[in-house]
C-alpha positions as CSV (number, residue, x, y, z in Angstrom):
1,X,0.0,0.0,0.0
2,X,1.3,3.5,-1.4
3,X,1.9,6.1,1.5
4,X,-0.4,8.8,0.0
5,X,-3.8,8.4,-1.7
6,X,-5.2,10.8,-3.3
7,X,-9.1,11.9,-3.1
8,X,-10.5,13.3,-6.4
9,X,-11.9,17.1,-5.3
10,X,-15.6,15.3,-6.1
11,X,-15.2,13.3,-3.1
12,X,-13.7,16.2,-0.9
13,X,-16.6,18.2,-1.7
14,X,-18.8,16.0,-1.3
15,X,-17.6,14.8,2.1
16,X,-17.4,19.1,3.1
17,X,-21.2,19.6,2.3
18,X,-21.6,17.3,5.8
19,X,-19.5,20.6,7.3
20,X,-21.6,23.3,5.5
21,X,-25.1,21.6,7.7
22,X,-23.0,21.5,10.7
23,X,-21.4,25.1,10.9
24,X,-25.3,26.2,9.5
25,X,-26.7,24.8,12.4
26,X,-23.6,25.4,14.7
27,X,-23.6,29.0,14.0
28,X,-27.5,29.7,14.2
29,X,-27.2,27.8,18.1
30,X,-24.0,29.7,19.3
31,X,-24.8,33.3,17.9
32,X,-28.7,33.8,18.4
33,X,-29.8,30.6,21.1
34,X,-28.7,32.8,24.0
35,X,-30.2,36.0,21.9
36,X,-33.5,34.5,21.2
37,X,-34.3,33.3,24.9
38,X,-33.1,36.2,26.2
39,X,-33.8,39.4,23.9
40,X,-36.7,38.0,22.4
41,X,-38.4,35.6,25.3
42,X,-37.0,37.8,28.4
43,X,-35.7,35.2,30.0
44,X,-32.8,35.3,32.7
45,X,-29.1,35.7,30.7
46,X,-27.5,33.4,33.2
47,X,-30.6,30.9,33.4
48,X,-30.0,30.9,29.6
49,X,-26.8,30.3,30.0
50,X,-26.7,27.5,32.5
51,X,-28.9,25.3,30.4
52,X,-26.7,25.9,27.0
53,X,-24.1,24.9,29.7
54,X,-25.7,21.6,30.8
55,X,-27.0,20.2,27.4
56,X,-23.6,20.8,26.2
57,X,-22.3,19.4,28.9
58,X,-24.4,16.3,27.8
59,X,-23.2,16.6,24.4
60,X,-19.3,16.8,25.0
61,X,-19.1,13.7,27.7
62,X,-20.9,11.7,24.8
63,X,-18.4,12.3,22.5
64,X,-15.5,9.7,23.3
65,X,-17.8,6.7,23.9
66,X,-19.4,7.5,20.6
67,X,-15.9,7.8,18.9
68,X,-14.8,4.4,20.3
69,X,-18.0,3.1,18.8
70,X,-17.9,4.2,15.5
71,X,-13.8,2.4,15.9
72,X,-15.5,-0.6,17.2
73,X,-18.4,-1.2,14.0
74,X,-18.2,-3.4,11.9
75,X,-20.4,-3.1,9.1
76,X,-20.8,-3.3,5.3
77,X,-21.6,0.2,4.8
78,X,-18.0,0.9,6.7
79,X,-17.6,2.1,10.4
80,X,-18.4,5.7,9.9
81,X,-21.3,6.1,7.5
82,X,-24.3,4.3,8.9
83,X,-23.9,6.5,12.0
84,X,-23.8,10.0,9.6
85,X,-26.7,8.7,7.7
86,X,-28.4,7.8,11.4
87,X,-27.9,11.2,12.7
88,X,-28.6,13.9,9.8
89,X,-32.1,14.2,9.9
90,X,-33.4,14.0,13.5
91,X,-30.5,16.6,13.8
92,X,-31.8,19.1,11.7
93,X,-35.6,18.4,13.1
94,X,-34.6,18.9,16.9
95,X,-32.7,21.7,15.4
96,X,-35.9,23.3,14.2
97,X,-37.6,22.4,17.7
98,X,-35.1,24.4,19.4
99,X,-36.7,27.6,18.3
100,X,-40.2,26.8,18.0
101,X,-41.2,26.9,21.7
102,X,-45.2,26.4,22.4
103,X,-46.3,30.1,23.3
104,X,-48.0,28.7,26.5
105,X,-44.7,28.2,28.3
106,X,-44.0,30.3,31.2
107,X,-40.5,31.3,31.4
108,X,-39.9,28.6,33.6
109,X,-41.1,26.1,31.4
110,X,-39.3,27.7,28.3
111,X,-35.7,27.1,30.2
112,X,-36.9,23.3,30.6
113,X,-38.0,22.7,27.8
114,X,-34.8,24.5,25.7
115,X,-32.8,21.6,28.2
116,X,-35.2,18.7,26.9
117,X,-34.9,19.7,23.3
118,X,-31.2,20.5,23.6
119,X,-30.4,16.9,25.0
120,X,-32.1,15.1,22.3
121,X,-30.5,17.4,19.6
122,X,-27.1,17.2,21.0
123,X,-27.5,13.3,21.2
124,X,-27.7,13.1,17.3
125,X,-25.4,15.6,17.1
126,X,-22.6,13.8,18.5
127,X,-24.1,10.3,16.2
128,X,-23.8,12.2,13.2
129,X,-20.4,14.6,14.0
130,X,-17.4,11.9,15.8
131,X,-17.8,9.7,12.8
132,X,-18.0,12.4,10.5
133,X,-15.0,13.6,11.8
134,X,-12.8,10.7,12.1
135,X,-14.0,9.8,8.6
136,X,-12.6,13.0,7.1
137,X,-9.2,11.4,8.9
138,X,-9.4,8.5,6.9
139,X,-9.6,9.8,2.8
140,X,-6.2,11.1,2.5
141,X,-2.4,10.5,4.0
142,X,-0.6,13.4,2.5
143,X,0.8,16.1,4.9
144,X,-0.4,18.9,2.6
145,X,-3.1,16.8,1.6
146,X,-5.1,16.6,4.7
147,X,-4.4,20.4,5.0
148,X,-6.4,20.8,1.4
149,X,-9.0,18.1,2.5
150,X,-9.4,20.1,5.9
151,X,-9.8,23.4,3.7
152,X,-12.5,22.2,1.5
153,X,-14.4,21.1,4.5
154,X,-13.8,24.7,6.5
155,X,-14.9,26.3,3.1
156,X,-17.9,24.6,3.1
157,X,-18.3,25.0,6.5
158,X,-18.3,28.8,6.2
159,X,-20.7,29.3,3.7
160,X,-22.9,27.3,6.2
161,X,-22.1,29.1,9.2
162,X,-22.0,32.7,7.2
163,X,-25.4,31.4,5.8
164,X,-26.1,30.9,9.9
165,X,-24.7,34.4,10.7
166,X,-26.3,36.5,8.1
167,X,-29.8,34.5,6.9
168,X,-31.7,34.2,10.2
169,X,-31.7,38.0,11.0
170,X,-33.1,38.4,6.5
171,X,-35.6,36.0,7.7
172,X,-37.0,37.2,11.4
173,X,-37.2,41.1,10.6
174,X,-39.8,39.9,7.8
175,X,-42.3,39.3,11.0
176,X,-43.7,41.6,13.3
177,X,-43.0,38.7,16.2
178,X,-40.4,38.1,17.2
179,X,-41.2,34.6,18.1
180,X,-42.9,33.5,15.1
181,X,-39.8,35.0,13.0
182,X,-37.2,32.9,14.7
183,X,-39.1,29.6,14.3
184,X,-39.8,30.6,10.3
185,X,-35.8,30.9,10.0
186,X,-35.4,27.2,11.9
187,X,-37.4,25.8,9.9
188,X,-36.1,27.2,6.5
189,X,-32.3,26.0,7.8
190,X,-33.7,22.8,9.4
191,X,-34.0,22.1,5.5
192,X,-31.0,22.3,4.4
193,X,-29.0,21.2,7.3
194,X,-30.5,18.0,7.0
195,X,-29.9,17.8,3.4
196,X,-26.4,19.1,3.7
197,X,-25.7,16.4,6.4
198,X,-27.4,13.7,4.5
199,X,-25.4,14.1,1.6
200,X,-21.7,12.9,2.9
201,X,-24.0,9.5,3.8
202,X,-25.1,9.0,0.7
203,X,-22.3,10.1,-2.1
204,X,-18.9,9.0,-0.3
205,X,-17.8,5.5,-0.3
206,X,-16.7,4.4,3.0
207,X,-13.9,1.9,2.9
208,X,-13.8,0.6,6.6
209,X,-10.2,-0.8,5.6
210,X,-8.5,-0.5,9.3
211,X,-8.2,-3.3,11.5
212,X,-11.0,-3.2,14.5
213,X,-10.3,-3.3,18.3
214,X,-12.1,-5.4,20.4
215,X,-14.6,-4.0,22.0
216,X,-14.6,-3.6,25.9
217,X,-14.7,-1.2,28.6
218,X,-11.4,-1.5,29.2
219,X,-9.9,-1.1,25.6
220,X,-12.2,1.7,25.8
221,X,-11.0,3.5,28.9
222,X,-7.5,2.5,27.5
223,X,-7.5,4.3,24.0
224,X,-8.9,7.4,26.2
225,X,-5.1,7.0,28.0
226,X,-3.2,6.6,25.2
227,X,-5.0,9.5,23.3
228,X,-4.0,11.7,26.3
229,X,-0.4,10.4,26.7
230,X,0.1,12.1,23.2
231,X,2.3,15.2,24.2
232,X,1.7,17.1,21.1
233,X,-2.3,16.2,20.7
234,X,-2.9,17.8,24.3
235,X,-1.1,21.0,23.0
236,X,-2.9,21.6,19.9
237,X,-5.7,20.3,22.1
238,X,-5.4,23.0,24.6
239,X,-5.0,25.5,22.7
240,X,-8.3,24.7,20.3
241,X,-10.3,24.5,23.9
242,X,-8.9,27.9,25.0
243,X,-9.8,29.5,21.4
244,X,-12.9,27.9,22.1
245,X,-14.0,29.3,24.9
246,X,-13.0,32.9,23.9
247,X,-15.1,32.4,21.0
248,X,-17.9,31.0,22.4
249,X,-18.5,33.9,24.8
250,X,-17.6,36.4,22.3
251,X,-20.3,35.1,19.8
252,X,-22.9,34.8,22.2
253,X,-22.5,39.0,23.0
254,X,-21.8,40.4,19.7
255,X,-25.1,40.7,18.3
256,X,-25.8,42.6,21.4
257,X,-22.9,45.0,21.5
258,X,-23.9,44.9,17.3
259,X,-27.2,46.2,18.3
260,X,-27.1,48.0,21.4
261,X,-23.0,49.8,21.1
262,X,-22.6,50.2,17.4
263,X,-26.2,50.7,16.3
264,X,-25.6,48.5,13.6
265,X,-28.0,45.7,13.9
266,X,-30.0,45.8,10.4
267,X,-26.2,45.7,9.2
268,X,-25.3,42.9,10.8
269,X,-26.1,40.0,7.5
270,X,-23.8,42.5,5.7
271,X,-21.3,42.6,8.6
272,X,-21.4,38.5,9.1
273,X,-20.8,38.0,5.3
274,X,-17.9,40.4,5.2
275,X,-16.4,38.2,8.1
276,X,-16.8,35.3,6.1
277,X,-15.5,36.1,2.8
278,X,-12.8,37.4,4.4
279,X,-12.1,34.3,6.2
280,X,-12.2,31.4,2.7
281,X,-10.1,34.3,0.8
282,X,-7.4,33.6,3.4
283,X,-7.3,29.5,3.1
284,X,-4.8,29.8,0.1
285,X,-2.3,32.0,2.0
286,X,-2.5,30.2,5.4
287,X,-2.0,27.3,3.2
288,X,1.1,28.5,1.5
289,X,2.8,29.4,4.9
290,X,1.9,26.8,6.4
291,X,4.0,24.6,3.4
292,X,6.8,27.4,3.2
293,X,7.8,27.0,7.0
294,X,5.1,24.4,8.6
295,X,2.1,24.4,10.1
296,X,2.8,25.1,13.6
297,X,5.2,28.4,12.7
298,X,2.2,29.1,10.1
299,X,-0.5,29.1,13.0
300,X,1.8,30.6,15.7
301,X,1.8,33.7,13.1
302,X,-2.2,33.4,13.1
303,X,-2.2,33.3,17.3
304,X,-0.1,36.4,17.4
305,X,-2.3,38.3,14.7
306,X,-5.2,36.9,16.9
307,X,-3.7,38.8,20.3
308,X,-4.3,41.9,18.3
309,X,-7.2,41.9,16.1
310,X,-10.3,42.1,18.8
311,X,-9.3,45.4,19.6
312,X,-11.4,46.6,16.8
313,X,-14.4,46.0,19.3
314,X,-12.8,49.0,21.2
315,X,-11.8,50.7,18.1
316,X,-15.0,51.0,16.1
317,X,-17.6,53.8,17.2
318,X,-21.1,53.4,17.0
319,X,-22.7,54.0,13.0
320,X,-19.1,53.3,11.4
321,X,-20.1,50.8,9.2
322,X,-17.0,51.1,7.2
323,X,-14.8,51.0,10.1
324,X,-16.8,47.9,11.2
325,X,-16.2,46.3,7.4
326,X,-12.8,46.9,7.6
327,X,-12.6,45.3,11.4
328,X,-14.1,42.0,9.8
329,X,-11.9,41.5,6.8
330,X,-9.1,41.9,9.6
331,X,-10.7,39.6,11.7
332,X,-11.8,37.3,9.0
333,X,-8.4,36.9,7.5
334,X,-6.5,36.1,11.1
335,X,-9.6,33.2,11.6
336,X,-8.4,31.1,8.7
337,X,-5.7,30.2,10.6
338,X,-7.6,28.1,12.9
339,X,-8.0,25.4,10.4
340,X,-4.3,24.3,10.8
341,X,-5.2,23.4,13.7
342,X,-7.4,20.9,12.7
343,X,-4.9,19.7,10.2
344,X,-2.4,19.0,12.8
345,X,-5.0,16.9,15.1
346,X,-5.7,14.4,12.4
347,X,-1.5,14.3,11.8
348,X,-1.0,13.4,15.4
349,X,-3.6,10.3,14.5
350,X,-1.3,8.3,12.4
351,X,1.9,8.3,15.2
352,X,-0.4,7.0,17.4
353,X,-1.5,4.1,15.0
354,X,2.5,3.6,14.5
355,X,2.5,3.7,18.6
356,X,-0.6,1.6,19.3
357,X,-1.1,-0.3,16.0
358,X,-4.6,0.5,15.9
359,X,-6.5,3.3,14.0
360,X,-8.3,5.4,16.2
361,X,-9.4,8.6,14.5
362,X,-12.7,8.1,16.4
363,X,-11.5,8.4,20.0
364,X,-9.1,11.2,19.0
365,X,-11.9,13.3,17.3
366,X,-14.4,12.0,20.2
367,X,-12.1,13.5,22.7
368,X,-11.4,16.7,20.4
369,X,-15.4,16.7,20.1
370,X,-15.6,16.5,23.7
371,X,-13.2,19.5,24.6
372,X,-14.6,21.7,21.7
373,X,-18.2,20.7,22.9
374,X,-17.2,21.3,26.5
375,X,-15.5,24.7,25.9
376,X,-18.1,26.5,24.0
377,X,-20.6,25.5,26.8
378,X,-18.4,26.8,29.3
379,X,-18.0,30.3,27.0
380,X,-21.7,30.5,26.0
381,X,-22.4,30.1,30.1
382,X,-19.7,33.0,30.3
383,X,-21.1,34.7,28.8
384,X,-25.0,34.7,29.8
385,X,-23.7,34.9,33.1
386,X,-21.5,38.3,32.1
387,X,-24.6,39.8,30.3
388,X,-26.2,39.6,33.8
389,X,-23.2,40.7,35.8
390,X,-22.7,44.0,33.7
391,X,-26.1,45.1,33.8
392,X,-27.6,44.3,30.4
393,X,-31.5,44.3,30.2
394,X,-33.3,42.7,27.3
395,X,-34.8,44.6,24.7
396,X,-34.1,48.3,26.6
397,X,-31.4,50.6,25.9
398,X,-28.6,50.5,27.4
399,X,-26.3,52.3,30.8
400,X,-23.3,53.5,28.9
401,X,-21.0,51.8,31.8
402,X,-22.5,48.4,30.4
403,X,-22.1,48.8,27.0
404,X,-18.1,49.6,27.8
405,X,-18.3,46.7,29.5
406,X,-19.3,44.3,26.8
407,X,-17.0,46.1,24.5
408,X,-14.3,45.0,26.6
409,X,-15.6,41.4,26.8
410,X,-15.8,40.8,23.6
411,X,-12.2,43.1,23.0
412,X,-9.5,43.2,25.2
413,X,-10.7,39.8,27.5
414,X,-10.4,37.4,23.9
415,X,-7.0,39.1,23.5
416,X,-5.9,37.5,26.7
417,X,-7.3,34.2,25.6
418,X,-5.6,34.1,22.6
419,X,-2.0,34.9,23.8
420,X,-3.0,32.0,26.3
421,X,-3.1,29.8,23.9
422,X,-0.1,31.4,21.7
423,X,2.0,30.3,25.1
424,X,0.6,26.9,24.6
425,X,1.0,26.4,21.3
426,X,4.6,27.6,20.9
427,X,5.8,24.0,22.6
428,X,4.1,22.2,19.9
429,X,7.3,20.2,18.2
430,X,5.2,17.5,15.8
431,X,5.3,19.1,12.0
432,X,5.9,18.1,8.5
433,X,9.2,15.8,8.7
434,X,7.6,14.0,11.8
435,X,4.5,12.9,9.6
436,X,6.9,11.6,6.7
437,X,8.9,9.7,8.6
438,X,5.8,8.2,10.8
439,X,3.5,7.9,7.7
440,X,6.7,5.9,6.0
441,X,7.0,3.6,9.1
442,X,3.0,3.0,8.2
443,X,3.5,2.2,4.8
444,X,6.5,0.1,4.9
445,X,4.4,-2.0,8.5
446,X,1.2,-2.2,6.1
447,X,3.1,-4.0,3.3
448,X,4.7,-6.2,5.0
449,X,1.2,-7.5,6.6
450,X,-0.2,-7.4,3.2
């Protein structure tokens, strides 16, 4: 068996549209859930906050077991696809759900039933997104190649999530209610989430060609040690979680400070495409750095850019739409970086199949699930909690003190987070002449068994 296979761009398209449902419904959840309940429904920030926390709380300690699963299958259809096909659709219907609250619902009964709904989404969310994941692991070999495969999937990914950041806000103004506006939107996206998600399923040939652990708790608990005892996987690891959170919170407040600071808030589709086209113009030059001097010197560059660029929050003034453009192309184009990061995760996979002699791209992306999951819960509570703390009221205007407050939130206080995770980062030693010379060990072990 050859050390690289190449994946005709059909097939890495095709396996991406499975990204652009996820980052659709991703994007809609993180940047209006805590809006909605809140600005639309009235109900407590931090209330709002602690049940995102708990449902994804749910959904992130789901995450390794189903990765060791979707390992463990053995199945005509491969080990992967049967579980994105599974998962797709009740996804996308729960999704729907989510913002369709009965009117009769006290807002008591609205935060328990936005728990209920959120546990049965998240469960077919993690189904349909840890095989996903570690399937994307499994089409290509190539250093530079995964990087392309992971850029096709982002790509796809962002016109769903700019689709997520710009659409719902076309869609809800159209209705006097608020309520009956953010329902319409979920269940125009609800649409093509599930068609998005279905579509991986159903085009892309599954091989299912690595040998199977048995399955136990033990191998189980096991693989969860081994994936930890990877040194370079818990940096990269970190520092994802850490962006994460900072993200997370920051998301859930800047429609707000959008709406309430800037006075831009029937900009705001323009403002969320901006960000976006920004961010897929920049995948060719993150990807040329990243083969000119690595991908770890190439995303250390996009950290350090990343310590400076949310000071535009503080920067912009409130009607500068062009100043707030020019803020999102910055922005935008320091983003892109992120996706080496998820290059470099699915590189650290294969030393641990030369290490273990097993291929576990599930537990490694169940466990990268898991801390992504767990992070923007923690963020999203963050932040409903810091809404409270500062003295936002819903659907009022706003003390001056508090808007300075959130400025600063969603400024200055991600600017810290990122240079964390710059700190972090910098140890992580695992690049381009690593992967050669473990993908050759692979190559030269899997002919000799063939």
């Amino acid at each position: 068996m050859g050390q690289k296979r190449e994946v005709p761009v059909r097939t890495k398209v095709l396996y991406g549209t499975g990204q652009l449902g996820l980052d659709l419904k991703n994007e809609v959840v993180n940047r209006f859930l805590l809006f909605f309940y809140t600005d639309a429904l009235h109900v407590s920030p931090t209330a709002v906050g602690f049940m995102m926390l708990v449902g994804k709380a749910w959904d992130a300690v789901t995450d390794p077991a189903m990765g060791y699963i979707s390992d463990s299958t053995r199945s005509r259809f491969g080990r992967r696809r049967p579980y994105v096909l599974i998962g797709a659709v009740p996804m996308a219907f729960f999704f729907y759900l989510l913002f369709s609250p009965p009117v009769w619902l006290t807002p008591h009964g609205l935060l328990w039933y936005m728990l209920g709904i959120s546990l049965v989404l998240y469960t077919f969310f993690t189904i349909f997104t840890i095989p996903y994941l570690a399937w994307g692991a499994e089409l290509v070999r190539g250093y530079h190649e995964r990087t392309a495969v992971v850029q096709v999937r982002s790509l796809l990914g962002l016109i769903g999530g700019v689709a997520g950041a710009s659409v719902p806000m076309l869609i809800v103004r159209n209705y006097t209610d608020a309520r009956t506006g953010f329902s319409a939107m979920a269940f125009t996206l609800a649409i093509i989430v599930a068609a998005a998600t279905l579509l991986p399923g159903l085009a892309v040939r599954d091989s299912g060609r690595d040998r199977l652990p048995n399955v136990s708790f033990a191998h189980f608990v096991s693989g969860l040690r081994h994936t930890f005892a990877n040194r370079d996987f818990r940096l990269i690891y970190l520092t994802f979680c850490l962006m994460t959170v900072s993200a997370a919170m920051g998301t859930s407040i800047q429609l707000i400070v959008v709406k309430y600071r800037l006075n831009l808030y029937d900009q705001f589709p323009i403002i969320a495409l901006t960000f976006g086209i920004s961010f897929a113009l920049s995948f060719p030059f993150w990807l040329v750095l990243s083969q000119r001097v690595g991908k770890s010197r190439a995303m250390m560059v996009g950290l350090g850019l990343g310590c400076v660029a949310p000071f535009g929050w503080v920067l912009v003034q409130p009607g500068q739409l062009g100043a707030m453009m020019l803020f999102m192309v910055l922005a935008g184009a320091v983003t892109g970086s992120l996706t080496l990061a998820g290059s470099q995760a699915i590189d650290v996979v294969d030393y641990d199949e030369l290490m273990t002699g097993e291929q576990r791209a599930g537990a490694y992306f169940g466990v990268w699930a898991f801390g992504l999951k767990l992070a923007t819960a923690f963020g999203q509570f963050l932040g409903g909690a810091l809404l409270d703390l500062v003295g936002y009221v819903p659907d009022a205007v706003q003390n001056p003190k508090t808007l300075w407050w959130l400025v600063l939130l969603v400024g200055p206080l991600q600017s810290v987070v990122t240079l964390l995770g710059l700190l972090v980062f910098r140890r992580v030693r695992f690049d381009a002449n690593d992967v050669a010379q473990v993908q050759a060990a692979l190559a030269a072990r899997r002919a000799a068994e063939s």
